[in-house]
Structures are given as structure tokens and as C-alpha cells.
LOVEX-518834 format. One record per residue (C-alpha): residue in one letter; y, x, z; residue number from 1. Coordinates in Angstrom, 2 decimals. Example, Ala and Ser with C-alpha at 12.3 -4.5 7.8 and 13.67 -1.06 7.14 Angstrom:
BEGIN
<residu->A; c2->-4.50; c1->12.30; c3->7.80; num->1>
<residu->S; c2->-1.06; c1->13.67; c3->7.14; num->2>
This chain:
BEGIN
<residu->X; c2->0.00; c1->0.00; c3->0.00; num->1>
<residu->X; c2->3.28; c1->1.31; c3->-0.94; num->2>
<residu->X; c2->5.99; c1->2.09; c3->2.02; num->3>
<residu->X; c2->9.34; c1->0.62; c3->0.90; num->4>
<residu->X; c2->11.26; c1->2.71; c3->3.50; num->5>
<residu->X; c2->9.32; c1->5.84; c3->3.00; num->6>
<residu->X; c2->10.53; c1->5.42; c3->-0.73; num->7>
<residu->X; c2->13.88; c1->4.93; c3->-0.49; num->8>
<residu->X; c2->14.03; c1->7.88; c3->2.14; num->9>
<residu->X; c2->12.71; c1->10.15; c3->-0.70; num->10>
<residu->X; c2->14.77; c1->9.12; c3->-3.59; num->11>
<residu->X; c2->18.27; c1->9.58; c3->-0.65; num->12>
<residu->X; c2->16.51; c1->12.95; c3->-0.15; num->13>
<residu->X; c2->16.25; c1->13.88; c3->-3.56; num->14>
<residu->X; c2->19.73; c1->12.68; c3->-4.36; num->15>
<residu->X; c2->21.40; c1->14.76; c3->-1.61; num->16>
<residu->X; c2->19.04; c1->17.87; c3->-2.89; num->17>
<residu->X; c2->20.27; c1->17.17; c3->-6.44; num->18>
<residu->X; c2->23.96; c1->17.03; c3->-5.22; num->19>
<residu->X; c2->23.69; c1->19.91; c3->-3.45; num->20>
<residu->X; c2->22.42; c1->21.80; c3->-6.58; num->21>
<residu->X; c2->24.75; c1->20.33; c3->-8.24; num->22>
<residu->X; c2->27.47; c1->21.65; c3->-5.99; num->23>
<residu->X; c2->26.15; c1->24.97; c3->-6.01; num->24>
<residu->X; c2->25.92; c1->25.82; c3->-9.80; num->25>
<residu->X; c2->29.43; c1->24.41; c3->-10.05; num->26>
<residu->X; c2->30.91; c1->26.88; c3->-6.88; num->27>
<residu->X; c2->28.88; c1->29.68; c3->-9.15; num->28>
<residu->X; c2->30.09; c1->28.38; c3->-12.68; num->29>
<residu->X; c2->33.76; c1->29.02; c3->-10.64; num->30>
<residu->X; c2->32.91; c1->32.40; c3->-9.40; num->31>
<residu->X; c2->32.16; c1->33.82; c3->-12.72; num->32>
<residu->X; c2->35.05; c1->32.46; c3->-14.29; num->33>
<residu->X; c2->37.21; c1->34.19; c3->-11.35; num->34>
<residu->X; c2->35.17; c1->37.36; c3->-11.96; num->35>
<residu->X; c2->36.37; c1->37.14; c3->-15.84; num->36>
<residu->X; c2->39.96; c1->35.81; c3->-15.12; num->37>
<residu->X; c2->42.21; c1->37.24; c3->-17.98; num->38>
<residu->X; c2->44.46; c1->39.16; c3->-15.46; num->39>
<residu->X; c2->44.80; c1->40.04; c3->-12.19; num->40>
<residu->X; c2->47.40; c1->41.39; c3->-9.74; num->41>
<residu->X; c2->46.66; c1->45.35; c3->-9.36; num->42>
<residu->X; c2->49.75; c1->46.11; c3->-6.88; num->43>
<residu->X; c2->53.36; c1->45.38; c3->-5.78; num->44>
<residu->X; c2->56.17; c1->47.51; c3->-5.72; num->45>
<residu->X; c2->58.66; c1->46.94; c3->-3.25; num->46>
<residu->X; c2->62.14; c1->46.97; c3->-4.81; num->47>
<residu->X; c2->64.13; c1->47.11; c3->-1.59; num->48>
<residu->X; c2->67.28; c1->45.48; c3->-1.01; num->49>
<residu->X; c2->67.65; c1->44.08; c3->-4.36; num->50>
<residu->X; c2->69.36; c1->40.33; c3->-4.45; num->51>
<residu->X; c2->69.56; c1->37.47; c3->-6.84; num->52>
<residu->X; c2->68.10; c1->37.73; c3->-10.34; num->53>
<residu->X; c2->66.20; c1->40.13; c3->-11.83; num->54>
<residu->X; c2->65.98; c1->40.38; c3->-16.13; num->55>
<residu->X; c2->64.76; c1->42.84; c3->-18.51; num->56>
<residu->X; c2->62.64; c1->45.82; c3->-17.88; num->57>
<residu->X; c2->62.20; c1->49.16; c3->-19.91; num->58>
<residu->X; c2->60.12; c1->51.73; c3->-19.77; num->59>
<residu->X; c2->59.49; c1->56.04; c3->-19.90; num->60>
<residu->X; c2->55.95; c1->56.25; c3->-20.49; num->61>
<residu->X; c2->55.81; c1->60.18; c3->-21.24; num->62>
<residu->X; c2->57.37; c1->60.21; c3->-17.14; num->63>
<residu->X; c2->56.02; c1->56.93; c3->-16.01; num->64>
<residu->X; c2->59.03; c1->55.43; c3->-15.06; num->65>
<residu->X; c2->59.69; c1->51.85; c3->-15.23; num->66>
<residu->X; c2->63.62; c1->50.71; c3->-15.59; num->67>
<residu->X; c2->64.21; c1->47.27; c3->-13.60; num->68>
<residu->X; c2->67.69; c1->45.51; c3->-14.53; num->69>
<residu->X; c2->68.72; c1->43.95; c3->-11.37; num->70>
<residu->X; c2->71.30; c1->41.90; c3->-12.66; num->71>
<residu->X; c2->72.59; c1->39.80; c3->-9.63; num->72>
<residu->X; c2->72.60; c1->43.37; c3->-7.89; num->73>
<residu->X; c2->74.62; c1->45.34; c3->-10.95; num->74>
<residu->X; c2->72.38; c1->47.78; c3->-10.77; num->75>
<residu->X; c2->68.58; c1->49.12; c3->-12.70; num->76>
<residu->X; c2->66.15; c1->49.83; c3->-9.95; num->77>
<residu->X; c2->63.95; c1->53.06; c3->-11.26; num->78>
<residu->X; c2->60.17; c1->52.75; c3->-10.32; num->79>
<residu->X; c2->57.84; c1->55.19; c3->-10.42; num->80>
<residu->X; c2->54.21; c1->53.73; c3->-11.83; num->81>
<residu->X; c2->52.50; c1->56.84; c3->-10.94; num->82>
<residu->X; c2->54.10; c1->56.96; c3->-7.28; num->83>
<residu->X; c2->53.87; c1->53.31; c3->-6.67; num->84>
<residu->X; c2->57.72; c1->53.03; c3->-5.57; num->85>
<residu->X; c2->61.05; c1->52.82; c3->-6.26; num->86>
<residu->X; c2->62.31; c1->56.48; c3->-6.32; num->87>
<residu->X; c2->65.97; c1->55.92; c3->-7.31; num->88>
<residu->X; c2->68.74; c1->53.14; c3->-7.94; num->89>
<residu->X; c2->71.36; c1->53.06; c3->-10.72; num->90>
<residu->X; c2->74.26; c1->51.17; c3->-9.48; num->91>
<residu->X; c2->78.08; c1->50.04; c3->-10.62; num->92>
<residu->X; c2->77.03; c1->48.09; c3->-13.85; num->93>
<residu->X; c2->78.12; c1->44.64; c3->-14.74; num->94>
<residu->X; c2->75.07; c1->42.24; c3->-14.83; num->95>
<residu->X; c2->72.99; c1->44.48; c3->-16.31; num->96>
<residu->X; c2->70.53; c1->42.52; c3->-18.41; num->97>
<residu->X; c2->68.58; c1->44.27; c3->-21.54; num->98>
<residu->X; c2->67.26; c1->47.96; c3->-20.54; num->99>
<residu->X; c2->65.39; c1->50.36; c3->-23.87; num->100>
<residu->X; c2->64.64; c1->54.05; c3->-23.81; num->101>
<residu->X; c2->64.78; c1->56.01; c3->-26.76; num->102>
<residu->X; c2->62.39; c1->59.21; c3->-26.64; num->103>
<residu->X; c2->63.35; c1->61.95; c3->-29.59; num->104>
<residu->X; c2->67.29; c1->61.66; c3->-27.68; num->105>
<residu->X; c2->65.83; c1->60.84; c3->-23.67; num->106>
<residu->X; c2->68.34; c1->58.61; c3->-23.61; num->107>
<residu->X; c2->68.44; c1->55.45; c3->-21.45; num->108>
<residu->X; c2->70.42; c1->52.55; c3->-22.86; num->109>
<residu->X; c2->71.26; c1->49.63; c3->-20.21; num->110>
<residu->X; c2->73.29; c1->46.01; c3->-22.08; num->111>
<residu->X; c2->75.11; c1->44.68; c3->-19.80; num->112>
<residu->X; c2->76.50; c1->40.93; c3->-19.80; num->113>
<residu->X; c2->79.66; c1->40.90; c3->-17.86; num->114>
<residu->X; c2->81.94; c1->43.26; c3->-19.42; num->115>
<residu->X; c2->79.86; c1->43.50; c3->-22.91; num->116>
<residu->X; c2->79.07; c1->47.19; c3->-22.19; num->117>
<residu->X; c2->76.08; c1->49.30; c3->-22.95; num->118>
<residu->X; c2->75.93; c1->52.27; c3->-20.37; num->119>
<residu->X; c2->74.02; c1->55.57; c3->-21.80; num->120>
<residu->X; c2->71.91; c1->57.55; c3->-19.11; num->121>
<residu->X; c2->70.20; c1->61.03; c3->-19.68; num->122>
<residu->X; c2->66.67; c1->60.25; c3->-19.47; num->123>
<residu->X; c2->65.91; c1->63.61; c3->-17.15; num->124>
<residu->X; c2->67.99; c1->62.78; c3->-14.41; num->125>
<residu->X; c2->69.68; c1->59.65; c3->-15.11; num->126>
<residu->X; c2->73.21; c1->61.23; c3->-14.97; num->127>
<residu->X; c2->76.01; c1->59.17; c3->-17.27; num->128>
<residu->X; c2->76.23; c1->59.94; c3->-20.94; num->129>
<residu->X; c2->78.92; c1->57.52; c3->-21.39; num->130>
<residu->X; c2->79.35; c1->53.54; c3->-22.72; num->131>
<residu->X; c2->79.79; c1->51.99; c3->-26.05; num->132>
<residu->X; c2->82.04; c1->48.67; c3->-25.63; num->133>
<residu->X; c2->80.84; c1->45.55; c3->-27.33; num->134>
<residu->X; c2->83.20; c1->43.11; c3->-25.81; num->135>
<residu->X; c2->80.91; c1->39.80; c3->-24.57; num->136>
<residu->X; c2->77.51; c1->39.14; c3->-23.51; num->137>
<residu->X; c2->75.57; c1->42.35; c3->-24.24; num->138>
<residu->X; c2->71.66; c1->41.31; c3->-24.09; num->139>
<residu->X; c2->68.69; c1->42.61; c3->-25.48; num->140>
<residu->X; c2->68.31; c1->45.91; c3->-26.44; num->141>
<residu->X; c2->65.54; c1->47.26; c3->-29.18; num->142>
<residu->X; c2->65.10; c1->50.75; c3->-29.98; num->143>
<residu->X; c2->63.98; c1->51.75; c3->-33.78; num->144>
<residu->X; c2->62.99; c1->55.80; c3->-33.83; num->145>
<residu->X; c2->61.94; c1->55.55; c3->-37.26; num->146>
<residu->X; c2->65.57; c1->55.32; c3->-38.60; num->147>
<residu->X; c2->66.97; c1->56.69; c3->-35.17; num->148>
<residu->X; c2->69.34; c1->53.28; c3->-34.42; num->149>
<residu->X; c2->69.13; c1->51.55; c3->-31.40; num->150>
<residu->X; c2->70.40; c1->47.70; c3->-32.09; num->151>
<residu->X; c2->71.51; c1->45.11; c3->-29.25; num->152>
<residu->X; c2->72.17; c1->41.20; c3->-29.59; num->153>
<residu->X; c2->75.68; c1->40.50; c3->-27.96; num->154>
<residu->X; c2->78.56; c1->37.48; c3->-27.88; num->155>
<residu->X; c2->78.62; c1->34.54; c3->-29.86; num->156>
<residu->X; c2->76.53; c1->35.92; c3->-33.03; num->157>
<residu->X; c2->76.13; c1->39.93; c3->-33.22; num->158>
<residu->X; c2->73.60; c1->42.34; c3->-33.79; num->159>
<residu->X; c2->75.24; c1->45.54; c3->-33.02; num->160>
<residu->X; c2->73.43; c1->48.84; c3->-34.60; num->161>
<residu->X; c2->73.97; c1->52.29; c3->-32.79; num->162>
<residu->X; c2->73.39; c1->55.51; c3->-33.79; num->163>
<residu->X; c2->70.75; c1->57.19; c3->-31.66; num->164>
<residu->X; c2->72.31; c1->60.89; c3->-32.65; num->165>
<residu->X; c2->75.83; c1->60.31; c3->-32.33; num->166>
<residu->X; c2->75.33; c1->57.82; c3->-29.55; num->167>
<residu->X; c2->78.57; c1->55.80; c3->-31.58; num->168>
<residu->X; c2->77.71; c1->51.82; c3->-33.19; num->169>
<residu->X; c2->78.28; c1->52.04; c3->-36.60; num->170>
<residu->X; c2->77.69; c1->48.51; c3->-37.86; num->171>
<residu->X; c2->77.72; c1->45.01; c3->-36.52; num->172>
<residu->X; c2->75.07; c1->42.17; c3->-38.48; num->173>
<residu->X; c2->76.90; c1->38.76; c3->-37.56; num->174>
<residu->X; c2->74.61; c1->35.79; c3->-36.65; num->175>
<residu->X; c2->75.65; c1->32.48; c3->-36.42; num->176>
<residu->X; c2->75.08; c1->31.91; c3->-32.32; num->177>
<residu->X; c2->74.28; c1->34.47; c3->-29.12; num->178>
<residu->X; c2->71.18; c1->36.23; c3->-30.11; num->179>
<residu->X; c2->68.46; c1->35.88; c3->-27.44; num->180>
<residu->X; c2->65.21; c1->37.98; c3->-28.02; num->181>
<residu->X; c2->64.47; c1->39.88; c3->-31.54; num->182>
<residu->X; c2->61.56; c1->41.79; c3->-33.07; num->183>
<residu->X; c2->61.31; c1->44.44; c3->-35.91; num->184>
<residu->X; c2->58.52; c1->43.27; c3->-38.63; num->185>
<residu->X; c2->56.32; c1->46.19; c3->-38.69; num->186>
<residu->X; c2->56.20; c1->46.69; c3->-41.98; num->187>
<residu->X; c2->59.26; c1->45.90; c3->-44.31; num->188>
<residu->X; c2->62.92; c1->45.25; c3->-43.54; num->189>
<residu->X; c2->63.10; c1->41.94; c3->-41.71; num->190>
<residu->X; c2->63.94; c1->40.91; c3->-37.84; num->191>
<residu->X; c2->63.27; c1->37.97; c3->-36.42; num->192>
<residu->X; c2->65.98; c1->36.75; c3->-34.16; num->193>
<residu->X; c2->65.84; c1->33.66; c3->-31.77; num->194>
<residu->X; c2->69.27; c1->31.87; c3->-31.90; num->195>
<residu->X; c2->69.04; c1->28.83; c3->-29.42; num->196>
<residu->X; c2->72.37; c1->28.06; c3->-29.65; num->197>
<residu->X; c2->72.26; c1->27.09; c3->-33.30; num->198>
<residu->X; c2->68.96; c1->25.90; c3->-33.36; num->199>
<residu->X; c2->67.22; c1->28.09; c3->-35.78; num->200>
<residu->X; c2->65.17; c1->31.51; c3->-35.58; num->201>
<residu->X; c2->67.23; c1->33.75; c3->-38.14; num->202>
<residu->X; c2->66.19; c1->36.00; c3->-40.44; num->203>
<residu->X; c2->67.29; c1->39.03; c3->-41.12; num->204>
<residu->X; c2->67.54; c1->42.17; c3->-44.15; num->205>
<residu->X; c2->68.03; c1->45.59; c3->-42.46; num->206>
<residu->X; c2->68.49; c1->46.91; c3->-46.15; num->207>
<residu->X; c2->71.11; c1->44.57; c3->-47.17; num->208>
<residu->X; c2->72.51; c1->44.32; c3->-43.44; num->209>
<residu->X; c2->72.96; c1->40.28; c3->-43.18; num->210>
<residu->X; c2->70.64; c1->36.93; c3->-42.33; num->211>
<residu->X; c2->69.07; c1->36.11; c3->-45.17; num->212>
<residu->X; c2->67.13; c1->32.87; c3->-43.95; num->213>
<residu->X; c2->66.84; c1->29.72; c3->-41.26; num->214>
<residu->X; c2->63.82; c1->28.31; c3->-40.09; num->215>
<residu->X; c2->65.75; c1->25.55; c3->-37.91; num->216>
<residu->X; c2->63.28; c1->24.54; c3->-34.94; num->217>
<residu->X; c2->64.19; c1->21.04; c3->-34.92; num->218>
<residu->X; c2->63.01; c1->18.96; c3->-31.72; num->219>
<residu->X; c2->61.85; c1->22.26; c3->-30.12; num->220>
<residu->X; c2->65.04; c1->23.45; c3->-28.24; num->221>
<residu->X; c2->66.19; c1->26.88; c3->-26.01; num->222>
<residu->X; c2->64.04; c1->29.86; c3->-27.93; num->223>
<residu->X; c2->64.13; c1->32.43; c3->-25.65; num->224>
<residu->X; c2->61.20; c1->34.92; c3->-25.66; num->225>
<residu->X; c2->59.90; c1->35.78; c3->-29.45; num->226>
<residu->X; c2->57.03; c1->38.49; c3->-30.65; num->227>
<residu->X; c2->54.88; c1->39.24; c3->-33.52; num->228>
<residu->X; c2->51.40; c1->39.38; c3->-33.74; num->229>
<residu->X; c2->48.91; c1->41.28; c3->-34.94; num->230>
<residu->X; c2->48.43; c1->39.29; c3->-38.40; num->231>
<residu->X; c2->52.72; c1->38.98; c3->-38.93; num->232>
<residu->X; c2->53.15; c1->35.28; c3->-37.50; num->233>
<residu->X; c2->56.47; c1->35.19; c3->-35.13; num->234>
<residu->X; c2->55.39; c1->33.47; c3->-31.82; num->235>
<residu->X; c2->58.68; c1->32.13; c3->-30.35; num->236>
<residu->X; c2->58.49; c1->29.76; c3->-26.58; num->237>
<residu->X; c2->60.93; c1->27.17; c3->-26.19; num->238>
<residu->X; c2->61.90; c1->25.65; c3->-23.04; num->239>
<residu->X; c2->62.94; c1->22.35; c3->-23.78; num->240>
<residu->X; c2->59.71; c1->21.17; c3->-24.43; num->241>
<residu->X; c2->58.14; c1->24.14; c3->-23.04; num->242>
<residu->X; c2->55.82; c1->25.21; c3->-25.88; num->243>
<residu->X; c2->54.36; c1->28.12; c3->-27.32; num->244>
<residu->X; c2->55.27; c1->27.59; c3->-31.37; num->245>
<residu->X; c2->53.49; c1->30.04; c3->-34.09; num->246>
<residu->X; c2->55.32; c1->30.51; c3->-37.26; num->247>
<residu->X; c2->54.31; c1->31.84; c3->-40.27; num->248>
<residu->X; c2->56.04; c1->35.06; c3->-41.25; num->249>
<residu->X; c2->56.60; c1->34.41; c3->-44.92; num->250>
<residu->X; c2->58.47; c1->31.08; c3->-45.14; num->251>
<residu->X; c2->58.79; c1->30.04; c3->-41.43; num->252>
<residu->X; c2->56.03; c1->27.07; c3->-41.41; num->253>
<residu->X; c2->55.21; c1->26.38; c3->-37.51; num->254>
<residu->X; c2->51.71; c1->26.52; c3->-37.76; num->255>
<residu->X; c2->50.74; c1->25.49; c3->-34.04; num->256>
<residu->X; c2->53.12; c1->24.00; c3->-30.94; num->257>
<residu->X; c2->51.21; c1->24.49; c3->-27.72; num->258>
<residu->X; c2->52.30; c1->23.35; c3->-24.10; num->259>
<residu->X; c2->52.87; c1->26.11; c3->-22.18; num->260>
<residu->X; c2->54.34; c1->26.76; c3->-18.31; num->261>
<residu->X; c2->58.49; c1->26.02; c3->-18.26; num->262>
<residu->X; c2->61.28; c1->28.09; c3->-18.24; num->263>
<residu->X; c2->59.88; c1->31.59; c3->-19.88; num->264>
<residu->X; c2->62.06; c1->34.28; c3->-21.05; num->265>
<residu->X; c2->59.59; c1->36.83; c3->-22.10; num->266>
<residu->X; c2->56.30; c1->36.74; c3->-24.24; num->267>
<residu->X; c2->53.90; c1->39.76; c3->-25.21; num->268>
<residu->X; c2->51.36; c1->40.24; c3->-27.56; num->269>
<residu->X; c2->48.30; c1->42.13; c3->-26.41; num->270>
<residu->X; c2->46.73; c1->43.24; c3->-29.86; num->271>
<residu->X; c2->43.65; c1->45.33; c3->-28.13; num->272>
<residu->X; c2->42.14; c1->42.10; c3->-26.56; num->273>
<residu->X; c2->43.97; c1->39.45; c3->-29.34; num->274>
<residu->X; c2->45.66; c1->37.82; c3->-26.70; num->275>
<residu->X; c2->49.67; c1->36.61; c3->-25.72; num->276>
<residu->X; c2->51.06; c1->36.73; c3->-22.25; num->277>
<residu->X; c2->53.92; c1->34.19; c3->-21.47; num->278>
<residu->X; c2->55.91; c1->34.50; c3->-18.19; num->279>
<residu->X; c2->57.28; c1->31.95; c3->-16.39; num->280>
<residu->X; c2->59.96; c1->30.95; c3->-13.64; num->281>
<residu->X; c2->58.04; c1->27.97; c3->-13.29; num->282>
<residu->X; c2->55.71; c1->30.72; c3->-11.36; num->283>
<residu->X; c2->52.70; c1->31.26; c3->-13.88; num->284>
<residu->X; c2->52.11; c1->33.69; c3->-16.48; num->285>
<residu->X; c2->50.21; c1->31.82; c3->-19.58; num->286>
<residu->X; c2->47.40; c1->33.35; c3->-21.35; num->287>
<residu->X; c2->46.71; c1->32.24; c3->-25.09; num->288>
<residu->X; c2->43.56; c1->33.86; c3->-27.10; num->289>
<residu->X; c2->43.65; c1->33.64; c3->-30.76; num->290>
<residu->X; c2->40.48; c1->33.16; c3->-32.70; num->291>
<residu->X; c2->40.03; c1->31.69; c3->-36.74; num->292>
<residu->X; c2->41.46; c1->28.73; c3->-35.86; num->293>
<residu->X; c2->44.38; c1->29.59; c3->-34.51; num->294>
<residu->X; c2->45.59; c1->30.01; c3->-30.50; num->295>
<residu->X; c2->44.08; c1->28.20; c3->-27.39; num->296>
<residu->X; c2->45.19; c1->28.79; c3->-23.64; num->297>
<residu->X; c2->42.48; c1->30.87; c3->-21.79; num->298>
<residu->X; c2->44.20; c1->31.43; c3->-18.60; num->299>
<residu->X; c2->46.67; c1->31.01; c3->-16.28; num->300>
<residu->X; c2->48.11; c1->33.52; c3->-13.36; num->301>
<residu->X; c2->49.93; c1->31.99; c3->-10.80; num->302>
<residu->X; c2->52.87; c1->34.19; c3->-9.30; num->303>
<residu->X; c2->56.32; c1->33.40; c3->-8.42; num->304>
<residu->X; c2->59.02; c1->31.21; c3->-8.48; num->305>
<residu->X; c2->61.89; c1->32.64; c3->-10.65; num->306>
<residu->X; c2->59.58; c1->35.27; c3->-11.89; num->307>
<residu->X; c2->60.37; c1->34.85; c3->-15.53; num->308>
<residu->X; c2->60.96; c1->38.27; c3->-16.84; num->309>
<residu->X; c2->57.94; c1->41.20; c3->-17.82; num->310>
<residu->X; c2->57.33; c1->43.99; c3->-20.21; num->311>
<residu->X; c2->54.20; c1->44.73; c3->-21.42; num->312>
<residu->X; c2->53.42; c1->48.16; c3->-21.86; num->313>
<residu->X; c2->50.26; c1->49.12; c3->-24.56; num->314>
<residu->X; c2->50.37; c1->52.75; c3->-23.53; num->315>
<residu->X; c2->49.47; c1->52.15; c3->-19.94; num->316>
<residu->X; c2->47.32; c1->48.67; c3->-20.85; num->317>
<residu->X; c2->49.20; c1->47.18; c3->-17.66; num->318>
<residu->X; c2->51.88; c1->44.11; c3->-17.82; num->319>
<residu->X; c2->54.98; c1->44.53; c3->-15.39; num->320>
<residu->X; c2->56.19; c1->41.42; c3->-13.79; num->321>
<residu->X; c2->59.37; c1->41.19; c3->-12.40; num->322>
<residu->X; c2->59.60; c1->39.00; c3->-8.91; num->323>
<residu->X; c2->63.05; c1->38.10; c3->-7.69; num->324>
<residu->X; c2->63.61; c1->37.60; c3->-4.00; num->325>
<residu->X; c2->62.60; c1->34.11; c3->-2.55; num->326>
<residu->X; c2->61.95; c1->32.63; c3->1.22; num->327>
<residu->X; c2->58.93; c1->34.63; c3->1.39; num->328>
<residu->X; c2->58.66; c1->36.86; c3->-1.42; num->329>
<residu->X; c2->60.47; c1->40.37; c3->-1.30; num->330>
<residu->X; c2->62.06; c1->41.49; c3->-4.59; num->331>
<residu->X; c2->58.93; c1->43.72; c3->-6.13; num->332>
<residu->X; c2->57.13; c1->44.50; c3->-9.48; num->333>
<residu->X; c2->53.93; c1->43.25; c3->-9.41; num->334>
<residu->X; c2->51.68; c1->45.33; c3->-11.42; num->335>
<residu->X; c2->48.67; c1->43.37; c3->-13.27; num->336>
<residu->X; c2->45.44; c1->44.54; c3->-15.00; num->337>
<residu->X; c2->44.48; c1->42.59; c3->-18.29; num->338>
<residu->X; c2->40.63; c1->42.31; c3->-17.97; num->339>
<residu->X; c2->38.09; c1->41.66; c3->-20.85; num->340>
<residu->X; c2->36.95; c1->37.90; c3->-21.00; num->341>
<residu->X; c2->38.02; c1->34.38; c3->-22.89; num->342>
């Protein structure tokens, strides 16, 4: 005869054992996937007493220094990677906000936004090589050593081109709005410049020296950060919707429009492992893998609140994040580790 309650005791035991299994390959599922996260925090380098925001970062890698402009400070904190610390501060600029070093002249080049300056350092020991006046809103700075110029985005629509030799700007290209982040194509003439302010990523000839096209980004609004990949496209983020867009290089077709975290000002391409990095103030960096179909998110990295700003460097195969000061997060660089994985 067949025991009802001895039954239905078995089948409550062998749900609770199945649950339990069930609960235990998921907790493991989750454990490999934290094993293979796409990065993870390495260190954190104290800054010291550095206040307010904190924007772009440059970098030394032949003396593995890292250049930190501390623009609500006026001043570009000097870290050493090797060291783990801050070793020196470079103070009396003007909201300093775009930092590049160019090698063959070790010289240090720091834009800064209040009084339109750029302020020249010798790269050995930092001392002042003097300043090259642009008159508004001096921003990013990108260095080209095969033609020995060193160009920075400043006021309402400039791209201002200095001699690395003479240390002297010998040409303004005029753009249409402020010029926000720009990228050399790595073969050719063209540069890709994100002009939020007019709605458009411009286009422009270093040979003939003037934009040459307009790929207007139409409901996507405030193009900050902007790279190029591997295969050409221009990847530009826009905070207003916060999106990842993917453009293609020859005619300016977006090709993808992916939701990404809010309020990003810088975006790196990581070629080795096919992969984009987008950091945040929302407090994430984004990880995006691109495969034959196009780009999918992979990751996320939570971090900060504010901490918006980065620099990827190849050389070291390490991404710098910048964190500002909060309620209970010191001012620091926190260095993080790419690992292999989606």
C-alpha cells in the first residue's frame, strides 16, 4: 500500500535538494564570471590634497610618469607608476585641463581653460619652458611625432597646430563650435573631431588645413569622448542619451548606438584584446567587445562618483582612472589590469 505522506515528504525533499543544486551551480556560474571579469582594480595612488575636479591625464612611459591635470586645484599632480606615488606637484596654472608629452623634444605640454594658455615643461625635471597664448578655452591636447606638431582644440571653433621644434603655433584650423575630443586617422590625412556644440563630428584635411565634412549626430546630443578602432570606425559616446555610437570612417554612417553608463568624457580602444573602455561619472567604467557582428557590452567596473576621466596606456597594458575627491573617497588614481575573457 502506498504511504501518501511518506510521498509527499520525498518529492519536498527532492525539491529542496534540487534547489539547493540549483543554488549552487548558479553561486559557481558567478564565481567564474568574477574570476574572468574584464578588469580589475590593481592599486590606488593617493593624490594628496588635491580638491574639486580632476580631467585629462598624460603620460612618460620611457620614465613612467603619469601627468594628472587637477583642474579645480590649478595644478598637474606627477605620479610615479613604478613608485606607486605622487612624487611631485606642478602648481600656478589656470584650470588645467588637456595634458600630452612629446618624446623626440621631452617636452610636457599642459592646455589650460581659464586663461587659454598652454604651459611648456622640460620633461627631465619639469622646470618652465615657457607658454603659447591661445586666448579661450584651451582643451585637449594631441601630440603627432611623425610631422613633429603638437595640435590643441581651444574657444569657440579652433584647432591650433604647434611646432614641436620651435615650440611657436604656426597655424590655426577653424571649426564651427568648441572642439571636445579628436583623433588622428592612422593612416591618411583626416581627424575626427567631436563638436557638441554644433551637433556634428567634423572632419578634417591636415593636407589642405580645413573641415572638409559633417556627419551631424542628430537626436544623439553632447559628444564628448571619441576614438578609432582597430578596423577605422570612429566610436564617439554621447551623453544625452548616453550611448556608445560606431561610425563608419568613410562616409560617417552610424553603424550601431548602444546604451552605455552616463556622463563619460573619455573612451579607449584596447586593440590587443578587441575591446573599448568607457568611463563614467555616473561611477562605472563600460566594457564593449567587438566580434563580426559588430560591438556588445561584456562588462562593467563599478568605481566612483565623478570619476569620468582615464587614459589608457598600450605600452604598460594598464588603464589609469582618475577619482576626484568625494565623502569617502580620497582624490587617487586607481590603477586597473585588463584581464583576458568576454
Amino acid at each position: 500500500m502506498f504511504d501518501f505522506m511518506t510521498g509527499s515528504h520525498c518529492r519536498r525533499g527532492l525539491m529542496r535538494a534540487f534547489l539547493a543544486a540549483s543554488l549552487s551551480l548558479l553561486m559557481a556560474a558567478e564565481a567564474r564570471a568574477a574570476d574572468r571579469a574584464p578588469l580589475v582594480v590593481e592599486a590606488k595612488i593617493p593624490l594628496g590634497e588635491v580638491h574639486g575636479r580632476i580631467d585629462h591625464l598624460g603620460v612618460d612611459v620611457k620614465r613612467n610618469r603619469l601627468y594628472v591635470a587637477e583642474l579645480g586645484n590649478d595644478s598637474v599632480g606627477v605620479v610615479d607608476l613604478q613608485a606607486g606615488k605622487t612624487i611631485r606637484t606642478l602648481a600656478g596654472l589656470k584650470e588645467p585641463q588637456g595634458i600630452g608629452y612629446d618624446g623626440p623634444t621631452d617636452t610636457l605640454y599642459v592646455a589650460n581653460d581659464s586663461d587659454g594658455s598652454v604651459r611648456l615643461f622640460k620633461g627631465e625635471d619639469l622646470s618652465p619652458l615657457g607658454r603659447i597664448d591661445l586666448g579661450d578655452d584651451a582643451d585637449n591636447v594631441r601630440i603627432e611625432e611623425a610631422a613633429h606638431q603638437v595640435w590643441v582644440g581651444y574657444g569657440s571653433g579652433a584647432l591650433a597646430i604647434i611646432d614641436a621644434n620651435s615650440r611657436r603655433k604656426v597655424m590655426d584650423i577653424p571649426l564651427k563650435a568648441h572642439p571636445e575630443s579628436f583623433r588622428f586617422a592612422p593612416a591618411g590625412s583626416l581627424i575626427y573631431v567631436n563638436v557638441p556644440n554644433n551637433g556634428e563630428i567634423a572632419v578634417v584635411d591636415r593636407s589642405s588645413k580645413k573641415q572638409i565634412a559633417s556627419w551631424k549626430t542628430r537626436e544623439l546630443r553632447s559628444n564628448y569622448p571619441l576614438a578609432l578602432d582597430e578596423s577605422g570606425n570612429v566610436l564617439a559616446v554621447f551623453r544625452h542619451p548616453a550611448r556608445l555610437a560606431v561610425f563608419r570612417a568613410q562616409d560617417g554612417k552610424r553603424l550601431q548606438a548602444l546604451e552605455t553608463c552616463g556622463d563619460s568624457d573619455d573612451l579607449f580602444v584596447d586593440s590587443k584584446r578587441h575591446r573599448v573602455y568607457v568611463t563614467c561619472g555616473e561611477g562605472f567604467v563600460d566594457v564593449f567587445s567587438r566580434a563580426a557582428n559588430g560591438y556588445q557590452q561584456t562588462g562593467k567596473l563599478e568605481t566612483s562618483s565623478g570619476a569620468r576621466t582615464s587614459l589608457f596606456v598600450p605600452e604598460l597594458d594598464r588603464l589609469y582612472l582618475a577619482v576626484r575627491a568625494g565623502l569617502s573617497t580620497p582624490p587617487s588614481i586607481w590603477v586597473v589590469r585588463p584581464e583576458s575573457g568576454p
